[in-house]
KOLLUMTI-497255 format. One record per residue (C-alpha): x, y, z. Coordinates in steps of 0.05 Angstrom, whole numbers, padded with zeros to 5 digits, always signed. Example, Ala and Ser with C-alpha at 12.3 -4.5 7.8 and 13.67 -1.06 7.14 Angstrom:
// residues 2
+00246-00090+00156
+00273-00021+00143
//
This chain:
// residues 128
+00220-01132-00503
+00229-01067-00521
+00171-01006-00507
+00169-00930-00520
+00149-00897-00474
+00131-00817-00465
+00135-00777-00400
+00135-00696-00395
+00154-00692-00483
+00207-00734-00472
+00212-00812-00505
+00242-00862-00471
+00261-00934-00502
+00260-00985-00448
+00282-01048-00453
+00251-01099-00406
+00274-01172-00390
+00243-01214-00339
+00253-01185-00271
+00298-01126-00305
+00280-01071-00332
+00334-01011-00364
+00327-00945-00403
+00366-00954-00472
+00358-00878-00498
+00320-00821-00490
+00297-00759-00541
+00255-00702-00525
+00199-00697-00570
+00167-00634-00582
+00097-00621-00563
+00040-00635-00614
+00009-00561-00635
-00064-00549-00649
-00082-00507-00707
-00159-00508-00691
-00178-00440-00660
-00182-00438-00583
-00245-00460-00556
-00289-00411-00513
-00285-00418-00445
-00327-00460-00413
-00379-00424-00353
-00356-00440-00291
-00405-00464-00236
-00419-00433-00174
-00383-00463-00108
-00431-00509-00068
-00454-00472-00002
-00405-00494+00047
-00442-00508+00122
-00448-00455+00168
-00380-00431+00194
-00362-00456+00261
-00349-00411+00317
-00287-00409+00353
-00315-00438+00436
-00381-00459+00406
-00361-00526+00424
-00306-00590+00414
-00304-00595+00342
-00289-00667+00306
-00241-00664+00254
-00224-00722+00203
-00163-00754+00216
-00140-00767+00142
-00177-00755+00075
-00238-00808+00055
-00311-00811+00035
-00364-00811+00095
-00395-00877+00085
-00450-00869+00144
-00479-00817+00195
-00491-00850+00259
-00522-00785+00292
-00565-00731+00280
-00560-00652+00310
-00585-00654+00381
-00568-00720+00395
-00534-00738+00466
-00475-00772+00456
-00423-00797+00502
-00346-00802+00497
-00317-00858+00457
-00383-00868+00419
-00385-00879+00342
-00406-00805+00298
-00396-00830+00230
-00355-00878+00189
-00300-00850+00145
-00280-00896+00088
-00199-00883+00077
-00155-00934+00037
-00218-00985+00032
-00220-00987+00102
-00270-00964+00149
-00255-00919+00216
-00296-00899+00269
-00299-00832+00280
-00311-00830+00357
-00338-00770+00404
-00287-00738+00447
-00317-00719+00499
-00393-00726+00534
-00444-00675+00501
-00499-00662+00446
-00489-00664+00375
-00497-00579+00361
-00478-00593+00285
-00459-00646+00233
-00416-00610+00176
-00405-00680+00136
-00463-00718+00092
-00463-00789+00073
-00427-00798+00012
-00382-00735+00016
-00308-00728+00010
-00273-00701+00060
-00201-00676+00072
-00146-00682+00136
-00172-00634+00194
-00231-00620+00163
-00292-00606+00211
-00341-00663+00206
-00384-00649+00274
-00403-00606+00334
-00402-00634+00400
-00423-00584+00460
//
């Protein structure tokens, strides 16, 4: 079988056989140009508040070890925690991690909410 296919405004014809597949030809196809007038910009909306800023020796922070969604908070600010036991769970590539306290302490801030998305070394608690 053979499909067009379009990448970056230029076509390719591929040919594909069962378990094969090959690039017969290729043409670069100019870009389709709108003759309606430019729409107005739409308003842009205002960042979120990002938590309160963490200070430098205010205490160990926990960062996320990759990017995922916080699926659950297991503690609250002022809790006493102890090392090795479970902060929150952090949904990454459908699977679920425990994000674990590092050291003995109390909770002195949770920067993550349940159902947020959250990036590689970002700060999701406190622990002092």
């Amino acid at each position: 079988m053979k499909y067009i296919v379009t990448i970056n405004n230029k076509e390719y014809e591929v040919e594909v056989e069962k378990g094969k597949a090959a690039v017969v030809g290729m043409k670069t196809v100019a870009p389709a140009v709108s003759t309606a007038a430019p729409a107005a910009p739409a308003p842009v909306a205002a960042p979120a508040a990002a938590p309160a800023p963490v200070m430098a020796g205010s205490g160990e922070a926990i960062k996320a070890p990759m990017p995922g969604t916080i699926l659950d908070v297991k503690v609250a600010a002022g809790t006493i925690v102890k090392k090795g036991q479970v902060l929150l769970i952090l949904e990454a590539m459908k699977m679920e991690n425990e994000i674990v306290a590092s050291v003995d302490g109390t909770v002195a801030q949770i920067q993550a909410a349940k159902g947020s998305s959250v990036n590689t070394g970002d700060i999701l608690a406190v622990i002092q």
